[in-house]
C-alpha positions as CSV (number, residue, x, y, z in Angstrom):
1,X,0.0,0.0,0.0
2,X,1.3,3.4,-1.3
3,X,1.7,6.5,1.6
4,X,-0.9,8.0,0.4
5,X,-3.3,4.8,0.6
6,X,-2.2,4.4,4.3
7,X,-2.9,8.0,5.3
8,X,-6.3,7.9,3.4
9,X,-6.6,4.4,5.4
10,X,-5.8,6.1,8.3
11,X,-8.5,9.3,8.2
12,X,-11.4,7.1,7.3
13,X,-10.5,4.7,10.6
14,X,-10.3,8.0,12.8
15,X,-13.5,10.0,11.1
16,X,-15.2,6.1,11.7
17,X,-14.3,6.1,15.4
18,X,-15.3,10.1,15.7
19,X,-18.7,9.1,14.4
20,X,-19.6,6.0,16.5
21,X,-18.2,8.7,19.6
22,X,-20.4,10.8,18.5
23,X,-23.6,9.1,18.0
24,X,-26.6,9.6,20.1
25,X,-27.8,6.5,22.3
26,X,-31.1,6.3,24.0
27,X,-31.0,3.1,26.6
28,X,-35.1,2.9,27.3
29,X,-37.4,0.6,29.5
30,X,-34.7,0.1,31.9
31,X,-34.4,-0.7,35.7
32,X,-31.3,1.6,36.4
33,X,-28.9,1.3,38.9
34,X,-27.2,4.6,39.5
35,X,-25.2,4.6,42.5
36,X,-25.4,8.2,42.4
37,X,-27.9,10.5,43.7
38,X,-30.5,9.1,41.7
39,X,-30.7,5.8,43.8
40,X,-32.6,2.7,41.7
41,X,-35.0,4.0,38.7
42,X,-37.5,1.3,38.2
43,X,-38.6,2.7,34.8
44,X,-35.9,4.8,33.2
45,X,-33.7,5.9,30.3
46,X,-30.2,6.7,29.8
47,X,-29.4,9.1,27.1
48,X,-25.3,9.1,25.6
49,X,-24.3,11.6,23.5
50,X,-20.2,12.0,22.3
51,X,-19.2,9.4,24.4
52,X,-20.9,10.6,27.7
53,X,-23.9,10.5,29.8
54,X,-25.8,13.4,29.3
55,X,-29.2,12.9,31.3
56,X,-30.6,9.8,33.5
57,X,-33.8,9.6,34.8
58,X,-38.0,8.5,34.5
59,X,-39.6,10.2,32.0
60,X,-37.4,12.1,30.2
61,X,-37.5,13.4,26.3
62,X,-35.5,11.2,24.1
63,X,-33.6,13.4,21.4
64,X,-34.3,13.2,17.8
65,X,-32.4,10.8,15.5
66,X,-31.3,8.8,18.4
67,X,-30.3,5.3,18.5
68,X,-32.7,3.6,21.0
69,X,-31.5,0.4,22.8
70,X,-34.6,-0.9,24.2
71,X,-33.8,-2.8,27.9
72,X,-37.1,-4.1,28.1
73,X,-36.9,-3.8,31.8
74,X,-33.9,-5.5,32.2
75,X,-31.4,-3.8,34.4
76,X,-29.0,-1.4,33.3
77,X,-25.8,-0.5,35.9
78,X,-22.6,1.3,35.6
79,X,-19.6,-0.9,33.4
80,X,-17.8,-3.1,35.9
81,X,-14.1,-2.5,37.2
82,X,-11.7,-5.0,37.3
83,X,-9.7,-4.4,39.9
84,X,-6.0,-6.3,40.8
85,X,-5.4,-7.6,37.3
86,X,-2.7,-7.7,35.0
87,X,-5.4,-7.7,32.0
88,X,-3.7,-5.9,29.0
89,X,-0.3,-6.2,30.3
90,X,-0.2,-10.3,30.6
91,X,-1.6,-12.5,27.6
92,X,-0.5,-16.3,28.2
93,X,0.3,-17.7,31.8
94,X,2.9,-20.1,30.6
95,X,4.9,-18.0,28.2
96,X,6.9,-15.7,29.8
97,X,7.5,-13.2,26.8
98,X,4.0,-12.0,27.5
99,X,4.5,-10.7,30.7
100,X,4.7,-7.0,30.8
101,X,3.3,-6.6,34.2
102,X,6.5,-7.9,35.9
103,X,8.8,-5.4,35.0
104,X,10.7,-4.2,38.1
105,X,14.8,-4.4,38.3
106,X,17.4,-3.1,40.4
107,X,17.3,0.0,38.8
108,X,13.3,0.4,38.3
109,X,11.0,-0.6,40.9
110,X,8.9,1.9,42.3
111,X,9.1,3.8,39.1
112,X,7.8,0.9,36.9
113,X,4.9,2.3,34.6
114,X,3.2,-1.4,33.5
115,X,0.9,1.5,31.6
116,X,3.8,0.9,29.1
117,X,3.4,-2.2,28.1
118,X,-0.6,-2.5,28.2
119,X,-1.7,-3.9,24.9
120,X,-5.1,-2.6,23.9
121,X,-5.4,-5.7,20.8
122,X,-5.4,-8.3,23.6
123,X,-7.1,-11.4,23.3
124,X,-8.0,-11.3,26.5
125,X,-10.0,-8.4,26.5
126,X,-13.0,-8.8,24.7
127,X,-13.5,-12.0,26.9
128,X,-13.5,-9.4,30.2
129,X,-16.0,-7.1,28.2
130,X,-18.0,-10.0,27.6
131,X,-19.0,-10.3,31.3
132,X,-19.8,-6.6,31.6
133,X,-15.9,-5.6,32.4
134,X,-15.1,-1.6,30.9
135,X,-12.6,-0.9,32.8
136,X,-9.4,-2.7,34.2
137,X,-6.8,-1.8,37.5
138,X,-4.1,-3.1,36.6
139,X,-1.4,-4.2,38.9
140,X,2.2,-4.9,38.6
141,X,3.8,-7.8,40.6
142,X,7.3,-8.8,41.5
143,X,7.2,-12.5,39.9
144,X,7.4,-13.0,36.3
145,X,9.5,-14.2,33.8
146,X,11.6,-16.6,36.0
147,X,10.8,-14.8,39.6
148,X,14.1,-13.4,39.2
149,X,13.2,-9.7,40.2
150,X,16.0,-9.1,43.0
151,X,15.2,-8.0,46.6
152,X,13.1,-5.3,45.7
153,X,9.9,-4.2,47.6
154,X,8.0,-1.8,45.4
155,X,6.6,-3.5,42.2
156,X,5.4,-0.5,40.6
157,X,2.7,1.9,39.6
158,X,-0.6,0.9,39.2
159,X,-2.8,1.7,35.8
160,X,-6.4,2.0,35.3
161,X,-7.3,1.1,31.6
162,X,-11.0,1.2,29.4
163,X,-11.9,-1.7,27.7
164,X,-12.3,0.1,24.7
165,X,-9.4,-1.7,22.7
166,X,-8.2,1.6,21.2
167,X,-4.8,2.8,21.3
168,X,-6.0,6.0,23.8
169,X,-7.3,3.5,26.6
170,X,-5.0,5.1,29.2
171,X,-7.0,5.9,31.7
172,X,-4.6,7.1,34.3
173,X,-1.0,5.8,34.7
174,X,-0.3,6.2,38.4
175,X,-3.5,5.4,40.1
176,X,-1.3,4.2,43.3
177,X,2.0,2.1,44.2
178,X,2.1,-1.3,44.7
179,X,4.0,-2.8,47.3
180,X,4.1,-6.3,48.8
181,X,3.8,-6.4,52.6
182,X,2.7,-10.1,53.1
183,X,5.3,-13.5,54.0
184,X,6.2,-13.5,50.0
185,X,7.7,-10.4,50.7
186,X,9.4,-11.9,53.7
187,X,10.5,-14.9,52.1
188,X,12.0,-12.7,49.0
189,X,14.3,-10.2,51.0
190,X,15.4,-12.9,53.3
191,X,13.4,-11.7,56.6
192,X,10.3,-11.5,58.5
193,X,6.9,-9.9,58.5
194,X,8.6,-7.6,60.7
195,X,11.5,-6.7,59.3
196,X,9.7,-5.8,55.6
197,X,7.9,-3.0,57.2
198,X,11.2,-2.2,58.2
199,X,12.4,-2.0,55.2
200,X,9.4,0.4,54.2
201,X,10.0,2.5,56.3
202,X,13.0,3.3,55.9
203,X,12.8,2.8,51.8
204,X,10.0,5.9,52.2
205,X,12.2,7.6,55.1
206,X,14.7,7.8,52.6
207,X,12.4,9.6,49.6
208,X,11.6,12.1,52.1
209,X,15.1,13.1,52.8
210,X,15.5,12.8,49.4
211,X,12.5,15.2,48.3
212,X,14.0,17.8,50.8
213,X,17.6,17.6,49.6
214,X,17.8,16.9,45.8
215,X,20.5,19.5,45.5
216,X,22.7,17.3,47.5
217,X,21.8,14.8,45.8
218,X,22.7,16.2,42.3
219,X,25.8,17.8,44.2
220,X,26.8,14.3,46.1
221,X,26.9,16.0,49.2
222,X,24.2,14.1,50.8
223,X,25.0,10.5,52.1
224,X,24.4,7.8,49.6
225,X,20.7,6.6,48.4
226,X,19.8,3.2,48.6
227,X,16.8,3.8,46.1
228,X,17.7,4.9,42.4
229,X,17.0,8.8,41.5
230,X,14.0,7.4,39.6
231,X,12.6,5.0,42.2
232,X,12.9,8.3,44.6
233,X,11.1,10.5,42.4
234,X,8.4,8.0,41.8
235,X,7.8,7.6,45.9
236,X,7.6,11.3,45.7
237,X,3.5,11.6,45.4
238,X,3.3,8.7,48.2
239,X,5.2,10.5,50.8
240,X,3.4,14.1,50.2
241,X,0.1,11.9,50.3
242,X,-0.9,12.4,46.7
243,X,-1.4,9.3,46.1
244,X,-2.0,6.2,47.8
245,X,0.2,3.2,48.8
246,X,-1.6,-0.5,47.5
247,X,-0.4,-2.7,50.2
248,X,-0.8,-6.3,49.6
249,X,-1.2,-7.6,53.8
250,X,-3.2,-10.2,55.0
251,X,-2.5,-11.1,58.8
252,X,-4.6,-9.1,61.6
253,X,-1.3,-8.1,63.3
254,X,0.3,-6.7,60.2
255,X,-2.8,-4.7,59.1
256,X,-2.7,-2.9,62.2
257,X,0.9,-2.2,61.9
258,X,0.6,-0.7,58.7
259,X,-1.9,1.1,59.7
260,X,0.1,2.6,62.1
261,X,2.6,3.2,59.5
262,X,0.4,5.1,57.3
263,X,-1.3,7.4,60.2
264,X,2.6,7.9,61.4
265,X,3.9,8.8,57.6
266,X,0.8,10.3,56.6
267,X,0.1,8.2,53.9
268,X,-2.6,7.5,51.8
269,X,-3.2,3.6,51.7
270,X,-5.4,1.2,50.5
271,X,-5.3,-2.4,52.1
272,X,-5.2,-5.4,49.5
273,X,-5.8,-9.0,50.8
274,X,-6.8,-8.7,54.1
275,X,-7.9,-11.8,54.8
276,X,-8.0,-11.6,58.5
277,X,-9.5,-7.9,58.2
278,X,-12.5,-9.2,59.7
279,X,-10.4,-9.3,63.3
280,X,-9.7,-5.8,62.9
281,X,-12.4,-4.2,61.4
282,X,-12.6,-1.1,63.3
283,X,-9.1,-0.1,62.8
284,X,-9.6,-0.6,59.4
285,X,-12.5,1.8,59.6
286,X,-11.6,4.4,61.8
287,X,-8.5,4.5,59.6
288,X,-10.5,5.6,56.6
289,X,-8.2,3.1,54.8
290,X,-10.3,1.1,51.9
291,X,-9.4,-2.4,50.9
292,X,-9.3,-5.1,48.5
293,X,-10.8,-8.5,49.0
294,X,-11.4,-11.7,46.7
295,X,-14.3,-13.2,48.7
296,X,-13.5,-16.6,48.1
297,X,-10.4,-16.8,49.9
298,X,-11.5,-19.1,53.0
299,X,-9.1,-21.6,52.4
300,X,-5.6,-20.8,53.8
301,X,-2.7,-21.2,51.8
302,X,-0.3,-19.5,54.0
303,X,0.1,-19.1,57.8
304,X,-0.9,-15.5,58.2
305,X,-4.1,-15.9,56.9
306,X,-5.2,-18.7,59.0
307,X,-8.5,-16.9,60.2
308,X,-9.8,-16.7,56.7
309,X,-13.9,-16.8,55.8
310,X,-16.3,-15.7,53.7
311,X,-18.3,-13.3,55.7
312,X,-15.0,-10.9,55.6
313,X,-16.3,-8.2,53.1
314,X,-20.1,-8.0,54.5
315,X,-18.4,-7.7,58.1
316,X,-15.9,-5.1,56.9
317,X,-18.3,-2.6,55.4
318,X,-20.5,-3.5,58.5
319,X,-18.2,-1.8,60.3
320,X,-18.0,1.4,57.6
321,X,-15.0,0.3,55.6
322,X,-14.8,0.8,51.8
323,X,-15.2,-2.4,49.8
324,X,-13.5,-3.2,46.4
325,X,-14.3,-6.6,45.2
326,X,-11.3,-8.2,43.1
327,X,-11.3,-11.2,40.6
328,X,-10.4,-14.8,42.3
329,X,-7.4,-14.9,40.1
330,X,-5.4,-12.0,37.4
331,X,-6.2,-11.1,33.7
332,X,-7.7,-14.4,32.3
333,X,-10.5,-14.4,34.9
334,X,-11.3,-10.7,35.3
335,X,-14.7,-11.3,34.0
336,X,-15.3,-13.2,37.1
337,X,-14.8,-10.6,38.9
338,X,-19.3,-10.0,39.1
339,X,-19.7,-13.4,40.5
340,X,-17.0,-13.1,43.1
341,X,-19.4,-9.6,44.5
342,X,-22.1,-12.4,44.4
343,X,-20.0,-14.5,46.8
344,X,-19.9,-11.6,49.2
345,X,-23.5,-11.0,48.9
346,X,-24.4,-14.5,49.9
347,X,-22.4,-14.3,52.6
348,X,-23.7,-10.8,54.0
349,X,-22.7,-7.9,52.1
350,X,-26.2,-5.7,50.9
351,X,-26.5,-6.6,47.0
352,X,-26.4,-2.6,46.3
353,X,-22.8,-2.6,47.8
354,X,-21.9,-5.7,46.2
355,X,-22.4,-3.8,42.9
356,X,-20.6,-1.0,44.6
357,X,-17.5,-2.9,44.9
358,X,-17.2,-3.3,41.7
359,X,-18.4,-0.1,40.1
360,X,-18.3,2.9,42.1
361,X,-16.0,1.7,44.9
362,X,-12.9,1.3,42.7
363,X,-13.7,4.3,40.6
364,X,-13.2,6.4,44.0
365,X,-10.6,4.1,45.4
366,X,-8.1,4.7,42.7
367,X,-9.1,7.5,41.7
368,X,-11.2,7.9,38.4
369,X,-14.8,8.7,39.9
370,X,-14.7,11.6,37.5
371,X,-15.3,9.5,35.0
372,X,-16.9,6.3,35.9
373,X,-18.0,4.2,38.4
374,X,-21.9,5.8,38.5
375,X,-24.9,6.7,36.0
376,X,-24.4,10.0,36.2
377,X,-24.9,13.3,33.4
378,X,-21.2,14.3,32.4
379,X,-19.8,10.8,33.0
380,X,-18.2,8.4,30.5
381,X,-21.1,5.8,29.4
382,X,-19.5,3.1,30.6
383,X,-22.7,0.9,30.6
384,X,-23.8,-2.9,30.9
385,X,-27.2,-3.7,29.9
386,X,-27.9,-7.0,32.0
387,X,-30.2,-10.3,31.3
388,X,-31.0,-10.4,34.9
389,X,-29.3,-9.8,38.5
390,X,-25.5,-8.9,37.6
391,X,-24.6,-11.0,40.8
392,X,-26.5,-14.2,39.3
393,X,-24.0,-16.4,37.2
394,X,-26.6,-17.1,34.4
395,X,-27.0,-13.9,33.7
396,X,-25.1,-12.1,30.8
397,X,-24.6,-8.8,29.5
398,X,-27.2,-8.1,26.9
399,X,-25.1,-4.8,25.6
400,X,-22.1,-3.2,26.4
401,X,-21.1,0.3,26.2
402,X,-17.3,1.6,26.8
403,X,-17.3,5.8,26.6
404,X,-20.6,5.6,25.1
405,X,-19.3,2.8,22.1
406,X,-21.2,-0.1,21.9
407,X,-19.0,-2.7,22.0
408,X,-19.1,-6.2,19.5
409,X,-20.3,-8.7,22.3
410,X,-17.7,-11.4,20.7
411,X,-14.1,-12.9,21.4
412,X,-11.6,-14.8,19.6
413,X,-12.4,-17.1,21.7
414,X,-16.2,-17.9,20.0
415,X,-14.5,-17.1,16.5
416,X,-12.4,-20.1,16.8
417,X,-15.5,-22.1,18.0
418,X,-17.5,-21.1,14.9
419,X,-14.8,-21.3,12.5
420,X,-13.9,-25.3,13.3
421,X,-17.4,-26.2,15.0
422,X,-18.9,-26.2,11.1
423,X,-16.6,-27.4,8.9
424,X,-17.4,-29.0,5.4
425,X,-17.4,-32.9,6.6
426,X,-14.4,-33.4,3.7
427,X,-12.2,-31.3,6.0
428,X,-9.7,-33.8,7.8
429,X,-10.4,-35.6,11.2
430,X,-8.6,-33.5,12.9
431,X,-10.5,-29.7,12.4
432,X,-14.2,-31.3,13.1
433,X,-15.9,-31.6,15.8
C-alpha cells in the first residue's frame, strides 16, 4: 500500500471512530442502577451523546435521531471494574514473553509504569467485556519471567485502563504504588513480617530526605541513596500523600501495623488482601483506609491468613469500611470478577454494595470517579445492559457500552468455536468436531 493509501486508510478509521463517539444513544425501559444521587429508577432511560452521559432519569425526552436500545426492563448498571489484574499487560500464563506486568529491576522498581506495556489488541480483553468488564486496574507484581526480580519491595505503579481496545485507553498511569507487605515479601528479602515494614519504612524515610535535599543529591553532598534517583522520584507523590500506597497484607497483626505506619507517615493507603481484616475491622475503619478483598479466599494457603472466611467483606463494610471486590485470580478471569461480588452478597454484604464494589467503589478508590463508576450526566457511558441480576452467574450482558461505544459482544475465543465447529465434513479428522 502506497503512503498515500495508508494516510487515506488512516483518516477514514479516525472519522469512523469520531462518528460512533459521536452518535446519540437512547438506553429505554430500563431498571437503572445509578449509584449516584439518583438511587434505583424502576422505569428509566439513559441518554449518551459524544461518548458521555448526558441525562438519566424516569420520563425524560428522548432526542431526535437517536439510536434507541430498548432494555425491556432488564437492568442497566454502571460498566464493571476489574480491579487487581494484569489484564492488558499479561496475555498467556505459561509464556513468559507476554509478561509485561512484571517489570521491576534493580534500577526500576517503584518507578515501573506497566501503563507501558498494556496492549489494547489483547485477546483477553474482549472475553473481560463479555461479562460486563469496561474498565481494568491493573497491577504490577514482583514475579514474572523466572521470579528473578532481586530483593526489591515496590513492584510498581498501578494503571487504570478502558476496555475500549483503542490505542488512547490510558485511563490514568499512576492510580497508586504497589507494594508487597505479606510473608512472600518476607521470604523474597530474606526476613520477616517484621522486618519488611522495616524495610518500608526506611525505603520511604529515605524519599523524604531525598525530596527535601535533591541538590545534594545532584551535588553528592548528601549521604548515599539506597533507592535509584527514579525509584525516589516516583515515591515522591506517596510520601506528600498524593497518592495512595496498595499494600498487599493479610494477617490481623500486620494490618494494624501498617496502619500505624500510614497514620505515622501520613500516607494515603489502601489495604489489599486482608484476609483476617474481619479481626480488625474497626481499625480498618476508623482509619479511613479502603481495601481489596477476593471473597473466596477461605481456604488458607499460608500461615498469616489462617482466620480466613467468607463473611469478611459484609463484616468489613458493616463496620464502615470501603469495599473493592477483586477477581479470584489476574487477567484471564477478570470477567469473574461480578460473581465473586455475588459470593460476598451470599455471605452478607447488601446486594447494592456488592455492585458498589465493583463499580463505584474502585472508581473512588483509585481514583477515576470523575469518570466512571456511576450513572451520572457528564460521566463516561461506561454501561452494561444486564439479562437479569449482575450477581447471578446465568446472567449475561445483553449490551455493552465503553465511553458511550457499543461494544461487539464477541471474542476470539467464540470465532475459533464457529470457524472449526462447522466445517465441510471433507475437511480432515482433525478440524471437526
Amino acid at each position: 500500500m502506497s503512503l498515500r493509501n495508508s494516510l487515506l486508510a488512516f483518516a477514514a478509521a479516525t472519522s469512523l471512530t469520531g462518528a460512533a463517539s459521536a452518535e446519540t444513544i437512547a438506553i429505554t425501559h430500563a431498571k437503572i442502577v445509578t449509584l449516584g444521587s439518583a438511587g434505583q429508577i424502576a422505569d428509566g432511560s439513559v441518554i449518551v451523546k459524544d461518548g458521555r452521559i448526558t441525562s438519566v432519569g424516569a420520563n425524560i425526552a428522548i432526542p431526535a435521531g437517536a439510536r434507541i436500545i430498548d432494555a425491556q426492563g432488564h437492568m442497566v448498571t454502571p460498566g464493571v471494574v476489574a480491579s487487581n489484574t494484569n489484564l492488558g499487560a499479561g496475555e498467556v500464563e505459561g509464556e513468559a514473553s507476554s509478561d509485561d506486568y512484571a517489570g521491576a529491576s534493580d534500577h526500576i522498581s517503584a518507578a515501573f509504569d506497566v501503563s507501558l506495556g498494556v496492549n489494547p489488541a489483547s485477546m483477553l480483553i474482549p472475553v473481560a467485556r463479555l461479562g460486563g468488564v469496561t474498565r481494568a486496574v491493573i497491577v504490577p507484581e514482583l514475579q514474572g519471567r523466572g521470579d528473578k526480580k532481586g530483593e526489591k519491595l515496590f513492584a510498581g505503579q498501578v494503571a487504570v485502563i478502558d476496555l475500549s481496545g483503542s490505542a488512547n485507553s490510558i485511563t490514568r498511569r499512576s492510580a497508586a504504588l504497589s507494594v508487597d507487605a505479606s510473608s512472600g515479601a518476607a521470604a523474597r528479602l530474606g526476613g520477616s513480617h517484621g522486618s519488611v515494614l522495616q524495610r518500608l519504612e526506611a525505603d520511604l524515610d529515605e524519599a523524604v530526605s531525598y525530596g527535601a535535599n535533591k541538590g545534594g543529591y545532584e551535588h553528592g553532598t548528601h549521604r548515599p541513596f539506597e533507592q535509584s534517583k527514579e525509584d525516589l522520584e516516583a515515591l515522591q507523590p506517596i510520601v506528600q500523600g498524593k497518592e495512595p500506597l496498595l499494600v498487599e497484607v493479610h494477617r490481623a497483626a500486620d494490618i494494624r501495623r501498617v496502619i500505624e505506619l500510614g497514620k505515622r507517615l501520613k500516607l494515603k493507603v489502601i489495604l489489599d488482601g486482608v484476609e483476617e481484616g474481619w479481626q480488625v475491622a474497626g481499625d480498618i475503619a476508623a482509619s479511613g483506609y479502603p481495601v481489596l478483598v477476593d471473597p473466596q479466599t477461605d481456604l488458607p494457603n499460608q500461615f498469616e491468613s489462617l482466620n480466613s472466611r467468607m463473611e469478611n467483606a459484609g463484616l468489613l463494610a458493616a463496620a464502615g469500611v470501603t469495599i473493592v471486590v477483586k477477581p479470584p485470580y489476574t487477567g484471564h478471569y477478570a470477567r469473574q470478577v461480578r460473581y465473586n461480588a455475588g459470593y460476598a452478597v451470599a455471605h452478607g454484604l447488601p446486594w447494592e454494595a456488592g455492585i458498589a464494589a465493583i463499580t463505584r467503589n474502585p472508581a473512588q478508590v483509585f481514583g477515576f470517579a470523575e469518570k466512571t463508576g456511576r450513572i451520572e450526566p457528564g460521566l463516561d457511558a461506561d454501561l452494561v445492559v444486564w439479562s437479569g441480576d449482575p450477581l447471578e452467574m446465568l446472567t449475561v450482558p445483553l449490551h455493552v457500552l465503553v465511553k458511550g461505544e457499543e461494544q461487539p459482544m464477541t471474542s476470539r475465543a467464540q470465532d475459533l468455536a464457529r470457524r472449526y465447529g462447522a466445517l465441510d465434513p471433507a475437511q480432515p479428522p482433525a478440524y471437526r468436531h
